[in-house]
Each structure stands twice: as structure tokens, then as C-alpha cells.
PDB file as gemmi writes it, atoms N, CA and C in Angstrom:
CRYST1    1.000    1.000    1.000  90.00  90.00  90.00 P 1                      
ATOM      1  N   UNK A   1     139.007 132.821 161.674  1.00  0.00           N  
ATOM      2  CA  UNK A   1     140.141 132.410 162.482  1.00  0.00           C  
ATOM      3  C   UNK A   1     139.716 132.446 163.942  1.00  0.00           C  
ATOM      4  N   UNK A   2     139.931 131.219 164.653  1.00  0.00           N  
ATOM      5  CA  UNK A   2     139.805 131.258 165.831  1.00  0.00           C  
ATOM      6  C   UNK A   2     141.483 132.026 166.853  1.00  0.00           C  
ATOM      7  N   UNK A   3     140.349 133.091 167.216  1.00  0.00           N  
ATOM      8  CA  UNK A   3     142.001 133.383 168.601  1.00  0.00           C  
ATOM      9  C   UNK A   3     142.102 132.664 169.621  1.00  0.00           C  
ATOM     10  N   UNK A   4     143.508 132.707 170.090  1.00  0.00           N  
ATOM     11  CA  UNK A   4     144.464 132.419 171.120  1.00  0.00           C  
ATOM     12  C   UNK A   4     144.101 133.672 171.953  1.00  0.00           C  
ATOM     13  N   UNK A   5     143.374 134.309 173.339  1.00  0.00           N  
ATOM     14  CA  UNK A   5     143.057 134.961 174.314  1.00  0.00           C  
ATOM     15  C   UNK A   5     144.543 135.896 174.594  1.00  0.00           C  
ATOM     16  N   UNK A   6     145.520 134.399 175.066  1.00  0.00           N  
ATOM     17  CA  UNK A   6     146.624 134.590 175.860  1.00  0.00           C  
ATOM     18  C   UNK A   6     147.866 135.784 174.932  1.00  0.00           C  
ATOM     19  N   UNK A   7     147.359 135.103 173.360  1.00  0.00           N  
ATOM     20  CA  UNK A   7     148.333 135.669 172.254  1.00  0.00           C  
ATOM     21  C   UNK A   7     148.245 136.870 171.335  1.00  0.00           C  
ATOM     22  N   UNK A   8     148.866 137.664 171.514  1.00  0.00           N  
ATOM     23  CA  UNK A   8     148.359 139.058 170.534  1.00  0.00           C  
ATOM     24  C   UNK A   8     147.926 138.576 169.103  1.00  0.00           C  
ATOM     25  N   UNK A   9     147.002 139.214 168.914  1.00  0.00           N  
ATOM     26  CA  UNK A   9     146.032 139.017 167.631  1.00  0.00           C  
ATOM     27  C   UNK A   9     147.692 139.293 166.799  1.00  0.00           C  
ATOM     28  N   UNK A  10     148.185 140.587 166.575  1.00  0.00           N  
ATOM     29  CA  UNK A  10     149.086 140.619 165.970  1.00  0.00           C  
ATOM     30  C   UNK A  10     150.309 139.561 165.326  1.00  0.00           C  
ATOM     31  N   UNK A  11     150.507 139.253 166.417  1.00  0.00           N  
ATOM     32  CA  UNK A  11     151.317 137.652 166.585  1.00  0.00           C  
ATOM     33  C   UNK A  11     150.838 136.388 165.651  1.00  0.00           C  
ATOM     34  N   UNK A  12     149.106 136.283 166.209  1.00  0.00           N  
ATOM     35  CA  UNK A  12     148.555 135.421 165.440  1.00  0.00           C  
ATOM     36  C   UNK A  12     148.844 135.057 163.960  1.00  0.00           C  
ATOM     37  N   UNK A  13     148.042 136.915 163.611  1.00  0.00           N  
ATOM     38  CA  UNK A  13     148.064 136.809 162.108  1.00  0.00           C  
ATOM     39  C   UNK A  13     149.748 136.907 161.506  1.00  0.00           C  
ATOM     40  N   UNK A  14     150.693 137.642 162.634  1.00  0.00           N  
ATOM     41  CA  UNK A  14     151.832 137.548 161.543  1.00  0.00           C  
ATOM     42  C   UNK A  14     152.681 135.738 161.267  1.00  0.00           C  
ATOM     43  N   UNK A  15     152.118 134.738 162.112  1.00  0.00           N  
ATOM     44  CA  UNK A  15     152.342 133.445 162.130  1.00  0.00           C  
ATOM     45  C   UNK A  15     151.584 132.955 161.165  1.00  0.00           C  
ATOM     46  N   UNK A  16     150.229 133.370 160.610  1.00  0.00           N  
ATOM     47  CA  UNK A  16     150.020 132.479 159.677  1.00  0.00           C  
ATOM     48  C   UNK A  16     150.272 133.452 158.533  1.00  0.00           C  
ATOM     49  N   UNK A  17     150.961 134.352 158.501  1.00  0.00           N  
ATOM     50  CA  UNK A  17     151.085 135.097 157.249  1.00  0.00           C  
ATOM     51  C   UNK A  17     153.004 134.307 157.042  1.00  0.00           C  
ATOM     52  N   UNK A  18     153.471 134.555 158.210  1.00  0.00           N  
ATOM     53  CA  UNK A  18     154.533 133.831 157.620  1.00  0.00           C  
ATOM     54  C   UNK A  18     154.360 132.405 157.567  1.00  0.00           C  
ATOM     55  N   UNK A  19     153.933 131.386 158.104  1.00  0.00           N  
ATOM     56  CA  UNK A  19     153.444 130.014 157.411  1.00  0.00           C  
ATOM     57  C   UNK A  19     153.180 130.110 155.518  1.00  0.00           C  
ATOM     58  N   UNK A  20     152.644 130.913 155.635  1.00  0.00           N  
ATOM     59  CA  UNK A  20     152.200 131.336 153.779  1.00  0.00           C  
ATOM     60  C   UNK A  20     153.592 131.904 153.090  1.00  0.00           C  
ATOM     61  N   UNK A  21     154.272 132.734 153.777  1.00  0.00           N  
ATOM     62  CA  UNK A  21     155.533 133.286 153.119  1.00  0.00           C  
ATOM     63  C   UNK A  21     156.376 131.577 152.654  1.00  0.00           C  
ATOM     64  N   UNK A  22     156.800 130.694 154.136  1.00  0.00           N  
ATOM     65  CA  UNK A  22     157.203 129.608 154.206  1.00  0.00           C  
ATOM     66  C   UNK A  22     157.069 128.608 153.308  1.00  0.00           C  
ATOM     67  N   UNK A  23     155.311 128.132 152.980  1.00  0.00           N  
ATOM     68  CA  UNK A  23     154.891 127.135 152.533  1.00  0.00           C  
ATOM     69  C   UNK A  23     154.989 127.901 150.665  1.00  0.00           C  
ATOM     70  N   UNK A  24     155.064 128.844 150.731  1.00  0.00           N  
ATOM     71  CA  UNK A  24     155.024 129.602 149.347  1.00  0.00           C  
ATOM     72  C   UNK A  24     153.448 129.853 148.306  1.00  0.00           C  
ATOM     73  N   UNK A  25     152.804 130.243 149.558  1.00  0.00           N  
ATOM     74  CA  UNK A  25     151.544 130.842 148.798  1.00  0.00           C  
ATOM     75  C   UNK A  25     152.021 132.198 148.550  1.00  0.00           C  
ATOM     76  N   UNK A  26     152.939 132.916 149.382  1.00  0.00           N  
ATOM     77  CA  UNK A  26     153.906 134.087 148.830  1.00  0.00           C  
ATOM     78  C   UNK A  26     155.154 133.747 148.665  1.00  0.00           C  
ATOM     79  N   UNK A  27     155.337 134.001 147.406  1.00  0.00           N  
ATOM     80  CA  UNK A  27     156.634 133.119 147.127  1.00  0.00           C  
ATOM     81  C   UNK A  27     157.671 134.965 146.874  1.00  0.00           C  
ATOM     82  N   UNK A  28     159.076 134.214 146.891  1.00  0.00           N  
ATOM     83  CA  UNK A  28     159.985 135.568 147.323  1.00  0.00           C  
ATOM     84  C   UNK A  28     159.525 136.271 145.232  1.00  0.00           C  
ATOM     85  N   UNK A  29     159.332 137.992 145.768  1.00  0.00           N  
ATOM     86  CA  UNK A  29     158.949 138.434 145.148  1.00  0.00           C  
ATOM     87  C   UNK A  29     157.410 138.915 144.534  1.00  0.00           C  
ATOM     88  N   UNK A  30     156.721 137.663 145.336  1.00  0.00           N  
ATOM     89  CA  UNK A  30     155.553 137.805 145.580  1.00  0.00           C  
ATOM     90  C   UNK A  30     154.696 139.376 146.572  1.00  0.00           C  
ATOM     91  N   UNK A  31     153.749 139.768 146.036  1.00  0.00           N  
ATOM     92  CA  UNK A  31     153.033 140.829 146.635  1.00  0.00           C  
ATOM     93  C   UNK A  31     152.330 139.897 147.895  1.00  0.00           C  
ATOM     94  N   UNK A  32     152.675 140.852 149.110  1.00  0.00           N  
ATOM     95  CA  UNK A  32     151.643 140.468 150.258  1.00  0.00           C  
ATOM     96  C   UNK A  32     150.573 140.727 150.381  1.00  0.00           C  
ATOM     97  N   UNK A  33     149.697 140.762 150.573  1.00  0.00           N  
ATOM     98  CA  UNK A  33     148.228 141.531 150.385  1.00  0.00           C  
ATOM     99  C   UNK A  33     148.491 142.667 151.673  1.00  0.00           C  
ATOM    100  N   UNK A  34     147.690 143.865 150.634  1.00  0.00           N  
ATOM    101  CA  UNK A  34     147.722 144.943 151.493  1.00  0.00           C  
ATOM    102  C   UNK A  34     147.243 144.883 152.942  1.00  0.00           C  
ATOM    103  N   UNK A  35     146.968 146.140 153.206  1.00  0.00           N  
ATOM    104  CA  UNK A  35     146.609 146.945 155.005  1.00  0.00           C  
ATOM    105  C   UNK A  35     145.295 146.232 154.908  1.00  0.00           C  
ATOM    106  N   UNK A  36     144.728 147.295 153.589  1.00  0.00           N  
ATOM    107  CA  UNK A  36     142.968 146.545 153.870  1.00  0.00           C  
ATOM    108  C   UNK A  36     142.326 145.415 153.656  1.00  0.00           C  
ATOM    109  N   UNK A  37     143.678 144.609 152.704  1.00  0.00           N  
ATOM    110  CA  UNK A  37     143.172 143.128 152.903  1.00  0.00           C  
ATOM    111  C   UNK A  37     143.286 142.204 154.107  1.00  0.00           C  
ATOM    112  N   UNK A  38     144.209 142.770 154.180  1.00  0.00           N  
ATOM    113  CA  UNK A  38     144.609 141.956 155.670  1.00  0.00           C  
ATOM    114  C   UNK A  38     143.606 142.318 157.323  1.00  0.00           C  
ATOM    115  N   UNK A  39     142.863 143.123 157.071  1.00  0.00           N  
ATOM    116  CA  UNK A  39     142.093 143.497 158.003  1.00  0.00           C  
ATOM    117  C   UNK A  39     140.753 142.969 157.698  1.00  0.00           C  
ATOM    118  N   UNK A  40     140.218 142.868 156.244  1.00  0.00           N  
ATOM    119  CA  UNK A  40     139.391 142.111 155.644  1.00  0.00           C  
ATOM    120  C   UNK A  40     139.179 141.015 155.900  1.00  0.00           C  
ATOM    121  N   UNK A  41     140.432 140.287 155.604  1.00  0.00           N  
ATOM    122  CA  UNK A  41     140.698 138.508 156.267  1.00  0.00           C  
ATOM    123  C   UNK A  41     140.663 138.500 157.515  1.00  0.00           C  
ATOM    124  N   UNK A  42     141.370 139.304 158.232  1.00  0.00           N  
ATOM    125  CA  UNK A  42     141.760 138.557 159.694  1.00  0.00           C  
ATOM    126  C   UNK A  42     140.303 139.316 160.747  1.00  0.00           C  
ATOM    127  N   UNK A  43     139.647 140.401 160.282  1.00  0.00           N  
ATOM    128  CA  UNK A  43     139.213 141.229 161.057  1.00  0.00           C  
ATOM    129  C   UNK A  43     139.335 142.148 162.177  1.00  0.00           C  
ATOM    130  N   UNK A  44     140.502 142.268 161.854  1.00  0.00           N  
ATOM    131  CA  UNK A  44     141.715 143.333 162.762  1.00  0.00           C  
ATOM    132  C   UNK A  44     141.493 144.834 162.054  1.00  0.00           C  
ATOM    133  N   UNK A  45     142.085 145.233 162.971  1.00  0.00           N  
ATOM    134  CA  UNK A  45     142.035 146.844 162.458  1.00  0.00           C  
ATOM    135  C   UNK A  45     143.762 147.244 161.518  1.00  0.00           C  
ATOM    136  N   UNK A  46     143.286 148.428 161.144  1.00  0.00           N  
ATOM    137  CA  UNK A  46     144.620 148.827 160.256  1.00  0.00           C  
ATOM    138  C   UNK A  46     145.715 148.667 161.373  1.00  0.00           C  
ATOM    139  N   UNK A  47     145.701 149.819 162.194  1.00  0.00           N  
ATOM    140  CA  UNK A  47     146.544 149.484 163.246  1.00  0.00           C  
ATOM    141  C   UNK A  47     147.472 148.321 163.079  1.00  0.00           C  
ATOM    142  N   UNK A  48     146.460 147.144 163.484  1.00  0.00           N  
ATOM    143  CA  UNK A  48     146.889 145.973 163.806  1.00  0.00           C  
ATOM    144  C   UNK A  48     147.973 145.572 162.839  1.00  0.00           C  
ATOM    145  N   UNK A  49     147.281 145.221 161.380  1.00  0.00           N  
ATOM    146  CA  UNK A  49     147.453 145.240 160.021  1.00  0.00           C  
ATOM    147  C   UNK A  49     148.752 145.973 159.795  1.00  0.00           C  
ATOM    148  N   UNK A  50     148.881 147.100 160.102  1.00  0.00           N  
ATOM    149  CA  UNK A  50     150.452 147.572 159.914  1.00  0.00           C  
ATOM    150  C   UNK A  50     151.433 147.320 160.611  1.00  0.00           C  
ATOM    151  N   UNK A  51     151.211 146.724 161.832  1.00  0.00           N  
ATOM    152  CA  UNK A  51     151.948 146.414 162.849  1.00  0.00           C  
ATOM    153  C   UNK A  51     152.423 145.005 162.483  1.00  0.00           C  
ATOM    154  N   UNK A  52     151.795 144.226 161.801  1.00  0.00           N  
ATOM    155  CA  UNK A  52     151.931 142.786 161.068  1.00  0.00           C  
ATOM    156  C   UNK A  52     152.928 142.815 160.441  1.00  0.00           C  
ATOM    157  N   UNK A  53     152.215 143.880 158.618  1.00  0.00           N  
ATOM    158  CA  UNK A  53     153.087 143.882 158.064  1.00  0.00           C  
ATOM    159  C   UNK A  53     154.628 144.900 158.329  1.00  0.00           C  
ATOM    160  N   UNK A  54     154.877 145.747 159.071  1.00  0.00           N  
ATOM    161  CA  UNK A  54     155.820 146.291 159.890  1.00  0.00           C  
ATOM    162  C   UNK A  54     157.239 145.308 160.803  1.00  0.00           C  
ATOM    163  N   UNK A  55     156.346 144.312 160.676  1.00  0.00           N  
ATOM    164  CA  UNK A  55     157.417 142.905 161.819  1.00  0.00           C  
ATOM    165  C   UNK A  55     157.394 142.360 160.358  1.00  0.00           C  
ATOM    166  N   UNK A  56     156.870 141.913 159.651  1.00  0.00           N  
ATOM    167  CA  UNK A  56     157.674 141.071 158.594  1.00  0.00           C  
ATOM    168  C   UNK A  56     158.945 141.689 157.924  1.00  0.00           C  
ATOM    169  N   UNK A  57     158.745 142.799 157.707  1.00  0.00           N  
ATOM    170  CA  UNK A  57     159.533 143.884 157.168  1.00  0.00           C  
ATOM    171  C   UNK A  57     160.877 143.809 157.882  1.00  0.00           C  
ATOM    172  N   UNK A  58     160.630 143.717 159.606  1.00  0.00           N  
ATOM    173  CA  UNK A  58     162.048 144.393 160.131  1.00  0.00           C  
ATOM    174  C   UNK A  58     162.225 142.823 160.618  1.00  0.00           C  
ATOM    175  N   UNK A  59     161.612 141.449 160.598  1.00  0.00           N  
ATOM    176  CA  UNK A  59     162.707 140.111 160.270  1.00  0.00           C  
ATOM    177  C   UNK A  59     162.975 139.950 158.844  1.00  0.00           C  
ATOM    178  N   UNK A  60     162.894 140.522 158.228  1.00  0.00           N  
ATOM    179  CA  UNK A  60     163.932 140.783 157.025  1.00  0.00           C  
ATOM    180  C   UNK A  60     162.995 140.035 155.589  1.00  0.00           C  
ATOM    181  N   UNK A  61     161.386 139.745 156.040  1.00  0.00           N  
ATOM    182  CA  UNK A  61     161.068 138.528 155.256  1.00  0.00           C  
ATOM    183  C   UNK A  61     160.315 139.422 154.194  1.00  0.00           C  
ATOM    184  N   UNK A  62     160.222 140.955 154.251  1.00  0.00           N  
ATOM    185  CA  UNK A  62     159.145 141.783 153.142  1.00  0.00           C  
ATOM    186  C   UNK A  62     160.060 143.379 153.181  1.00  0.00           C  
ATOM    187  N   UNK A  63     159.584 143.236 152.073  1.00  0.00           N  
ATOM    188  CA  UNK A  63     160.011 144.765 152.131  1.00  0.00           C  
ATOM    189  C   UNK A  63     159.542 145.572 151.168  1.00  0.00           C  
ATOM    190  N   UNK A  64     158.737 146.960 151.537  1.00  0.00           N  
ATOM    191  CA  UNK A  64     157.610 148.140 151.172  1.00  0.00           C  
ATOM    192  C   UNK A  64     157.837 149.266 150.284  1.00  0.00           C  
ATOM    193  N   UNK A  65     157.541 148.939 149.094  1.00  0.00           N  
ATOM    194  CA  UNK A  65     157.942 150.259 148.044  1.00  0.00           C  
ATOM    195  C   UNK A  65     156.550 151.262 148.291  1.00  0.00           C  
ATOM    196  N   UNK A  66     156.705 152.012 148.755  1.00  0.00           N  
ATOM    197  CA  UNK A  66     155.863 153.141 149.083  1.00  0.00           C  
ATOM    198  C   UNK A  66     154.485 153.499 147.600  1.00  0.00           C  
ATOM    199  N   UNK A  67     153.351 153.173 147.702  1.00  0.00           N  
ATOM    200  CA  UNK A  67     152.917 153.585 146.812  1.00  0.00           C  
ATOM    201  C   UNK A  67     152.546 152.031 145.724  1.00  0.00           C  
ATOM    202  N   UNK A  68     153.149 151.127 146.053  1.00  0.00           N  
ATOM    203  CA  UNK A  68     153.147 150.071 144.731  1.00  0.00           C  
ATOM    204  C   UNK A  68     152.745 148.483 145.796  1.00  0.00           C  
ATOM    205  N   UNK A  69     153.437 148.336 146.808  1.00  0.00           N  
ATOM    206  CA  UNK A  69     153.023 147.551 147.743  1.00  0.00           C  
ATOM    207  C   UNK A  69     154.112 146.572 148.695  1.00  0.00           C  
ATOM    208  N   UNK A  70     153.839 145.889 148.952  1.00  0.00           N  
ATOM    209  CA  UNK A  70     154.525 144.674 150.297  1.00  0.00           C  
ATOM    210  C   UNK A  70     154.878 143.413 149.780  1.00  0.00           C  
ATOM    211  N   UNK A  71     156.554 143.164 149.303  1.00  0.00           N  
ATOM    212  CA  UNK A  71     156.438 142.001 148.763  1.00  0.00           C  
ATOM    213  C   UNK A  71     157.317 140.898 149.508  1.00  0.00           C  
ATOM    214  N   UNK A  72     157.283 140.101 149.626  1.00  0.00           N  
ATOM    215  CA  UNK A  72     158.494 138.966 150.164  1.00  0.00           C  
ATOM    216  C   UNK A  72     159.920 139.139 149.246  1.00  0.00           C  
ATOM    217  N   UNK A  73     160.947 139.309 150.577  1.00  0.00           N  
ATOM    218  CA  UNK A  73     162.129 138.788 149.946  1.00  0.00           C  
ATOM    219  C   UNK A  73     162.871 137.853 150.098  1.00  0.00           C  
ATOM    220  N   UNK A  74     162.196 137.297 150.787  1.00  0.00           N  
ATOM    221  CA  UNK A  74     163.104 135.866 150.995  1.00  0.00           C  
ATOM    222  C   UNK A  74     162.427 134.864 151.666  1.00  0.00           C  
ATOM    223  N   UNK A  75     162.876 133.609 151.910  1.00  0.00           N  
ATOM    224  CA  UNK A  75     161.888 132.281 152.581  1.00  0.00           C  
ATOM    225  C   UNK A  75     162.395 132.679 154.041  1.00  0.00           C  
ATOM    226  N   UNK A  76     161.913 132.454 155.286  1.00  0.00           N  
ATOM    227  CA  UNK A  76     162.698 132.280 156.885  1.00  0.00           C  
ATOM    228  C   UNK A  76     163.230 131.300 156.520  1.00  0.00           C  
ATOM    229  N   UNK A  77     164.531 131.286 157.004  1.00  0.00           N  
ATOM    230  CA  UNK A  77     165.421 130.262 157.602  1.00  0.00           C  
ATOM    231  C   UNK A  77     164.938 129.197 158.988  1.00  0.00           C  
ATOM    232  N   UNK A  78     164.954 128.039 158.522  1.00  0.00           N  
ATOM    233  CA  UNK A  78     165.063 127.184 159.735  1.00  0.00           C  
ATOM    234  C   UNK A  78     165.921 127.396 160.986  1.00  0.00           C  
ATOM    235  N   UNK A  79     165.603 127.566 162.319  1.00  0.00           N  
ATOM    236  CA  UNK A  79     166.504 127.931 163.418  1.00  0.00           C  
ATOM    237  C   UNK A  79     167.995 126.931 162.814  1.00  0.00           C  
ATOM    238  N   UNK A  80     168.955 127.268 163.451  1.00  0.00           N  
ATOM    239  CA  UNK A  80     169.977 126.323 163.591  1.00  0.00           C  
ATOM    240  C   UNK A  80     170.604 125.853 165.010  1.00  0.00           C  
ATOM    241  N   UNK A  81     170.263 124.298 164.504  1.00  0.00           N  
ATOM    242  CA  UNK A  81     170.285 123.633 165.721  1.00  0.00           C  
ATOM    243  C   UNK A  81     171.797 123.805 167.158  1.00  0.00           C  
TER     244      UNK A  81                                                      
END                                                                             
């Protein structure tokens, strides 16, 4: 992945992780890939990685059973015009 300088890495990856929630490579109910995958792919640190999946969580699009993993609950909504 090429970065954006100006844009938090964080930001980055949580835009193309939700593009994937969106387009339904994670479809609702679907597992997100963990901390260490996601640091694997993007080459971010855990930190980062929890801070990702942490914002998907609190826009309402995942949510974390302790111990089992990170799954989607729902598609984002299109803004309304």
C-alpha cells in the first residue's frame, strides 16, 4: 500500500478496511481479520491495528467478542443527501 504523508496511516487502513466491509469481502457477520493480521497486511504496528479496529467498532460497523474475534455488523449507510 502506498501512503498518503498528509493522512494518518490509521485512517488509511480503516478506509480500505471499510471499502471491504462495503463492497462485501466482509460481509455482515463476517470475521475481520485480527490485530496481527492486519499489521501483517498493512505493516503498521498493533497499536495502530487496534486503533483501526477500535473506530470500526465505535461507527457501529464491528463488534468484538473477547477471545473469539472482530466481526461486521452491518453494511455503512450511504450519507443522506
Amino acid at each position: 500500500m502506498e501512503w498518503e504523508p498528509e493522512v494518518p496511516r490509521w485512517r488509511q487502513v480503516y478506509a480500505v478496511l471499510d471499502e471491504r466491509i462495503a463492497d462485501g469481502t466482509y460481509p455482515p457477520g463476517g470475521r475481520l481479520p485480527s490485530v496481527v493480521d492486519v499489521c501483517g497486511e498493512f505493516g503498521i504496528s498493533q497499536v495502530t491495528a487496534r486503533k483501526v479496529l477500535a473506530e470500526l467498532r465505535r461507527a457501529g460497523l464491528a463488534v468484538m467478542y473477547p477471545g473469539v474475534g472482530t466481526f461486521v455488523t452491518k453494511l455503512p449507510q450511504p450519507p443522506s443527501s
